[in-house]
TORDRENVEX-301702 format. One line per 8 residues: their letters; for each residue x, y, z of C-alpha. Coordinates in steps of 0.2 Angstrom, whole numbers. Layout:
REM TORDRENVEX-301702
a	X:Y:Z | ...
REM end
This chain:
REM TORDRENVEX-301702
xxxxxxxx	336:-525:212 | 323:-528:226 | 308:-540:223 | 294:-532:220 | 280:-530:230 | 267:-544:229 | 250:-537:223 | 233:-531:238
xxxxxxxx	222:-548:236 | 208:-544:228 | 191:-540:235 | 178:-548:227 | 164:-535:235 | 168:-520:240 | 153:-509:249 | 153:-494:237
xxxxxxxx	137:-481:241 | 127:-489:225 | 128:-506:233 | 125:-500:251 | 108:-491:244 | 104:-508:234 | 106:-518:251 | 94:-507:260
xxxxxxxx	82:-508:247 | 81:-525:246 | 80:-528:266 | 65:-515:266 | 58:-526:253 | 61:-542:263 | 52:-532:277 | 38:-528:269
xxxxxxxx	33:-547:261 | 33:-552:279 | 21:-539:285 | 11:-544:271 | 11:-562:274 | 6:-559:293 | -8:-549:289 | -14:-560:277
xxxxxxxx	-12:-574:291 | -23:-561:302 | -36:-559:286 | -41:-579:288 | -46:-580:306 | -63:-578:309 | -67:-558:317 | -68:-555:336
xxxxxxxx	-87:-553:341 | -90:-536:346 | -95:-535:365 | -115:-535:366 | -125:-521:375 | -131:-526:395 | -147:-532:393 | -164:-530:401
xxxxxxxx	-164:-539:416 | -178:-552:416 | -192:-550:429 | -211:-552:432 | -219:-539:443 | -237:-531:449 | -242:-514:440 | -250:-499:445
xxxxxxxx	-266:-511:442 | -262:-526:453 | -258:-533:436 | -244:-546:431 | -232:-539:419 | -215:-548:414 | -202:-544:405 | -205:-555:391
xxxxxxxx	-220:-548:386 | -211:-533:381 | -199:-540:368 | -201:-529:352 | -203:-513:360 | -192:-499:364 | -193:-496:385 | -191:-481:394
xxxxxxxx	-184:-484:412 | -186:-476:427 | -182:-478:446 | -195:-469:456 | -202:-467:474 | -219:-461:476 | -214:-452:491 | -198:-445:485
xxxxxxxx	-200:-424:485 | -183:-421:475 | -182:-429:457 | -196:-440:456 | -210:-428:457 | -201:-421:441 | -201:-438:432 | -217:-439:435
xxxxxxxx	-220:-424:424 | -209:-429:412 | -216:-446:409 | -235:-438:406 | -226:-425:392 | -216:-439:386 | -232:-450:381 | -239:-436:375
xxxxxxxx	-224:-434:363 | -225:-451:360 | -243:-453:355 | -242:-436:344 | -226:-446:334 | -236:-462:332 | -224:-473:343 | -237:-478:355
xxxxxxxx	-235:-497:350 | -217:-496:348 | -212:-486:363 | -218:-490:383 | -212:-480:398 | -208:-492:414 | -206:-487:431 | -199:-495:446
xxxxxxxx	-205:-495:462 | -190:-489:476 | -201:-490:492 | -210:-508:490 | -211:-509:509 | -222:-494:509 | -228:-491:493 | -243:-505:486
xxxxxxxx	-250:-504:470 | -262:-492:475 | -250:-481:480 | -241:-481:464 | -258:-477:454 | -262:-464:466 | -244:-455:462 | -249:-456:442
xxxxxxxx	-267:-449:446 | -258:-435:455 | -246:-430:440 | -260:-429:428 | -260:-449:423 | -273:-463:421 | -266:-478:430 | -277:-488:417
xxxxxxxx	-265:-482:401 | -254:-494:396 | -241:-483:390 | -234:-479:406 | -233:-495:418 | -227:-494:436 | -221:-508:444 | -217:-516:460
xxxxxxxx	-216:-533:470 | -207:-541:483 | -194:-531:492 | -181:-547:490 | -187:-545:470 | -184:-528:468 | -168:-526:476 | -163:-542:461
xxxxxxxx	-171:-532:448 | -165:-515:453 | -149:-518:459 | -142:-532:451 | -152:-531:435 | -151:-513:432 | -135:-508:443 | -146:-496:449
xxxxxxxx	-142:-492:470 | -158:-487:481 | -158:-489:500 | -162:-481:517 | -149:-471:525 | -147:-461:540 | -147:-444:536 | -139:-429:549
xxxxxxxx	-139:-410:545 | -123:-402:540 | -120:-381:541 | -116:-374:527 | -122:-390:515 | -134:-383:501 | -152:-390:504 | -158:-402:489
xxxxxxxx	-173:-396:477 | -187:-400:485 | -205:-402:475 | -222:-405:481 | -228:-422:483 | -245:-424:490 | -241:-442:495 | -228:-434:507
xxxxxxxx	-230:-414:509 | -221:-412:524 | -208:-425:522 | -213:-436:536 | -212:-451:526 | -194:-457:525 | -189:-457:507 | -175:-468:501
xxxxxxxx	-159:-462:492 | -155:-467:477 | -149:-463:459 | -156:-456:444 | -154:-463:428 | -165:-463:413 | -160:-482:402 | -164:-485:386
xxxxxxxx	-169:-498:380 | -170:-506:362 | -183:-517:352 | -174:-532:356 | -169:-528:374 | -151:-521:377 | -146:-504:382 | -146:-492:371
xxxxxxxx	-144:-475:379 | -142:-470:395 | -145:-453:404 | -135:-453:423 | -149:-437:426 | -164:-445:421 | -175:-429:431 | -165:-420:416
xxxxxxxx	-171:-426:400 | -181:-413:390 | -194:-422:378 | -186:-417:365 | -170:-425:369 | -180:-441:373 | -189:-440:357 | -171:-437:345
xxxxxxxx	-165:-453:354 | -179:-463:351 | -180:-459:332 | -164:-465:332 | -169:-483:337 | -187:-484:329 | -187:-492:312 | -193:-482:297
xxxxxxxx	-200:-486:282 | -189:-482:265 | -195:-466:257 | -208:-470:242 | -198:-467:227 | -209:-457:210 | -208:-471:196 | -200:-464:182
xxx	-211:-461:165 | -208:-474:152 | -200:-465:138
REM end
């Protein structure tokens, strides 16, 4: 007779399904204690400061008064910021009326100590103090109101203050007719009726300002802001008083 055949060796593991699915099981869980442990790492370290707001630039400047007025001095408020040239005829004129409705509004809410509306002055070369009280006077205002401050200085200052404090570009360009370019909107200015006066170019933003002087809000169309848009951001940032709560009766 032949010799039998010697027996298969014998496998000490084979993969059968139940064993492949008890593998994957416990690999996923070996994958999920290491994520755990690496965010628990993460939970330890001390969280990334958020990035702050721009803040005010710091400055001290004449008013519409002739009067010193620095930056410092309006810590605690909520400002109002503007860019304006008193001979301007496109959106300054409109600011102008803006700004009187504005303190209006403002006085009407009661934010008249927590709120003041700045202006800066685009023309310094040309434009003094008085000038800058005349233009209020023209558009309805009191120059001796504190509530709305228009300010200027040196050129050298203003160009700091404006452009590299605020980002805000003004300038004197050469300007050349084109056919077929729409005119821009043109209001009256008495300071300038007929437009003789050069007027510099510049932008037209409307900053916000909190209480502790960092940007808040900022409109790219500052001519544009109704007074009640101004007024819905400004409640936002004003701080109110908890609502009285009724005590209850004792039983």
């Amino acid at each position: 007779m032949p010799p039998a055949a010697p027996p298969p060796p014998r496998r000490y593991f084979q993969f059968t399904p139940f064993r492949i699915l008890w593998i994957g099981m416990a690999l996923g869980g070996l994958l999920v204690g290491l994520v755990f442990l690496i965010l628990l790492g993460q939970s330890g370290r001390p969280p990334e400061k958020a990035a702050a707001a721009p803040a005010e630039p710091v400055f001290v400047l004449t008013n519409q008064l002739g009067e010193r007025l620095s930056s410092t001095s309006l810590k605690g408020r909520i400002q109002v910021v503007s860019f304006i040239s008193p001979y301007c005829r496109e959106e300054c004129p409109l600011i102008a009326h803006h700004y009187v409705e504005y303190a209006d509004a403002i006085r009407t809410s009661g934010w008249s100590k927590q709120v003041i509306l700045l202006s800066f002055n685009l023309d310094p070369k040309s434009a003094s103090p008085a000038t800058l009280a005349r233009f209020q006077r023209i558009f309805g205002w009191n120059p001796k109101d504190p509530l709305w401050e228009f300010l200027t200085g040196p050129p050298p200052r203003l160009d700091r203050v404006v452009k590299d404090g605020f980002h805000v570009w003004f300038g004197k360009v050469a300007t050349t007719t084109r056919r077929g370019v729409i005119p821009a909107l043109r209001w009256h200015n008495p300071l300038n009726p007929h437009g003789l006066h050069p007027n510099p170019s510049h932008e037209d933003p409307l900053e916000i300002y909190g209480p502790g002087g960092h940007l808040r809000r900022i409109f790219q169309s500052g001519s544009l802001v109704s007074t009640a848009r101004l007024l819905h951001t400004l409640y936002r940032l004003i701080p109110h008083a908890p609502a009285q709560t009724t005590p209850r009766r004792a039983p």
